[in-house]
C-alpha positions in Angstrom: 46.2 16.0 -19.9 42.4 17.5 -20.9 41.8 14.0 -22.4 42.9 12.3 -18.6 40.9 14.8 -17.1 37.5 14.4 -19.3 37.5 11.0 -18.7 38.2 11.3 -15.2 35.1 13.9 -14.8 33.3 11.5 -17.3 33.7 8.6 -15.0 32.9 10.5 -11.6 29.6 11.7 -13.4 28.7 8.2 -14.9 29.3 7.3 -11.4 27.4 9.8 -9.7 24.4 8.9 -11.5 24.7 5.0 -11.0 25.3 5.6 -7.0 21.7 8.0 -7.3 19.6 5.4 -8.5 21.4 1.8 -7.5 22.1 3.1 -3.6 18.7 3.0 -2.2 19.2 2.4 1.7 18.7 5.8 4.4 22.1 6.6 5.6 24.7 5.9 2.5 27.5 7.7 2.3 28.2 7.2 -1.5 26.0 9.7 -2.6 28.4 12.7 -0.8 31.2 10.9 -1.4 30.6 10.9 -5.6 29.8 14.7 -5.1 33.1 15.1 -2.8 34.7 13.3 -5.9 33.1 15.0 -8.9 33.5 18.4 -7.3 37.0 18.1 -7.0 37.7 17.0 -10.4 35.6 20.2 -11.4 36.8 22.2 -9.3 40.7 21.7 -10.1 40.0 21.6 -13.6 38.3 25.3 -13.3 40.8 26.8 -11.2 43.9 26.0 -13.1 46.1 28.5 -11.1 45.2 27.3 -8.0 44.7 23.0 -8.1 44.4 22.7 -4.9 42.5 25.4 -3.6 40.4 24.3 -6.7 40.2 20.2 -5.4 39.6 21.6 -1.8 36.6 24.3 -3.1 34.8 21.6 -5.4 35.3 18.6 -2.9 33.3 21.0 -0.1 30.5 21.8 -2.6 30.5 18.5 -4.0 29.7 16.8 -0.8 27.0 19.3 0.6 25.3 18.8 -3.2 25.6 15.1 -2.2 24.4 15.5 1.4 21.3 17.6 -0.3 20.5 15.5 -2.7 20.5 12.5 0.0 18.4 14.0 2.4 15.4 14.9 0.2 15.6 11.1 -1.5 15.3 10.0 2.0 12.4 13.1 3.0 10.7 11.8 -0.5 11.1 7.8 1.2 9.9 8.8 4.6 7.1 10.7 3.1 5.8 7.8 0.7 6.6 5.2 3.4 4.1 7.2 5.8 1.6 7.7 3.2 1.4 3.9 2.2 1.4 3.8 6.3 -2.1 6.0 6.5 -3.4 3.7 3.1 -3.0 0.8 5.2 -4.6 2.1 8.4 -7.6 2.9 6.1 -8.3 -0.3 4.7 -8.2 -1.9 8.0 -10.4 0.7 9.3 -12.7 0.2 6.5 -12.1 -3.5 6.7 -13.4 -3.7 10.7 -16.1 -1.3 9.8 -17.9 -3.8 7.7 -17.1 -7.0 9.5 -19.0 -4.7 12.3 -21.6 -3.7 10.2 -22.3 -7.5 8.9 -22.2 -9.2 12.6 -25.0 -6.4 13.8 -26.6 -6.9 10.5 -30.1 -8.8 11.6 -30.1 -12.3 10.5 -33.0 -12.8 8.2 -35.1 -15.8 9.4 -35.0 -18.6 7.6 -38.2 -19.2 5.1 -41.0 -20.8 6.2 -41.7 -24.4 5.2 -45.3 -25.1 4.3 -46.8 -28.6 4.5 -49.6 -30.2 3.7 -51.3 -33.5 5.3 -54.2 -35.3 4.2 -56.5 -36.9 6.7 -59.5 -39.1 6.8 -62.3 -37.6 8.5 -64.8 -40.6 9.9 -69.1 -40.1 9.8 -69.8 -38.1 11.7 -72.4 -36.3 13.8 -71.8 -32.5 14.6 -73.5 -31.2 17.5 -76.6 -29.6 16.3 -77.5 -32.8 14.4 -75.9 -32.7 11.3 -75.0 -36.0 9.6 -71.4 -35.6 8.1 -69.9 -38.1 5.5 -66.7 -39.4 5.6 -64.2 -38.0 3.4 -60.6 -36.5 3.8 -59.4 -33.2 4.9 -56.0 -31.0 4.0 -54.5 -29.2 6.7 -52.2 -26.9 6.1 -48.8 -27.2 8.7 -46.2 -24.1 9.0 -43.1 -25.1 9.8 
C-alpha cells in the first residue's frame, strides 16, 4: 500500500511540474487541478485516521497553492508583456524623432562646379588709346 501511494504522490508531483512549465496560456485550469490532486494524495496519506477528511483538507490547499501559483505566472506575463509594450513605444518614439530631425535637417547645397573657357580676344583699341594684341583670355564660370 505505501509503495501504491509513493508512486501515486510521485506521479502527481512529476506531473505538477510538467503542467508548471508546458501550460503556458492565461486562464488554465491544470495548474489547480494538479495541486487539487497532489494535495489530496498528501493529505490522505498524512492523516491516516481520517482519509477523507485528509483527501478533502489537501485537495482545498492544493488547489488555492495552484490558484497562487497561477496568478503570479500570469502577474509575472502581464508584467513582461507591458514592459516589452513600453520598449516598443520607445523605439518608435525614438524612431519618429530622428526621421523628424533628418527631414528639418537643412539640405547642404550641392558643390559648386567651376569651369573654365578660353576665348580669343581680337586687336584691339582700348579707349584711352592703347593698342592691344590679340591673344586669348580664361574666364572663370561658376556653376
Amino acid at each position: 500500500m505505501k509503495t501504491r501511494t509513493l508512486r501515486i504522490v510521485s506521479t502527481l508531483v512529476g506531473l505538477f511540474f510538467l503542467s508548471n512549465c508546458a501550460n503556458q496560456r492565461q486562464g488554465s485550469t491544470l495548474l489547480p487541478v494538479m495541486g487539487a490532486g497532489l494535495g489530496a494524495a498528501i493529505g490522505s496519506a498524512l492523516l491516516k485516521d481520517d482519509k477523507e477528511m485528509g483527501l478533502a483538507l489537501g485537495a482545498v490547499a492544493g488547489y488555492g497553492a495552484g490558484k497562487l501559483a497561477e496568478n503570479r505566472k500570469a502577474k509575472k506575463q502581464l508584467e513582461l508583456y507591458n514592459d516589452g509594450y513600453k520598449k516598443g513605444q520607445s523605439d518608435s518614439v525614438k524612431t519618429l524623432y530622428w526621421a523628424q530631425r533628418n527631414a528639418e535637417r537643412a539640405e547642404e547645397p550641392p558643390p559648386l562646379e567651376y569651369r573654365y573657357y578660353e576665348v580669343p580676344v581680337a586687336k584691339h583699341i582700348t579707349s584711352d588709346g592703347v593698342v592691344v594684341d590679340a591673344h586669348r583670355k580664361i574666364i572663370e564660370v561658376v556653376e
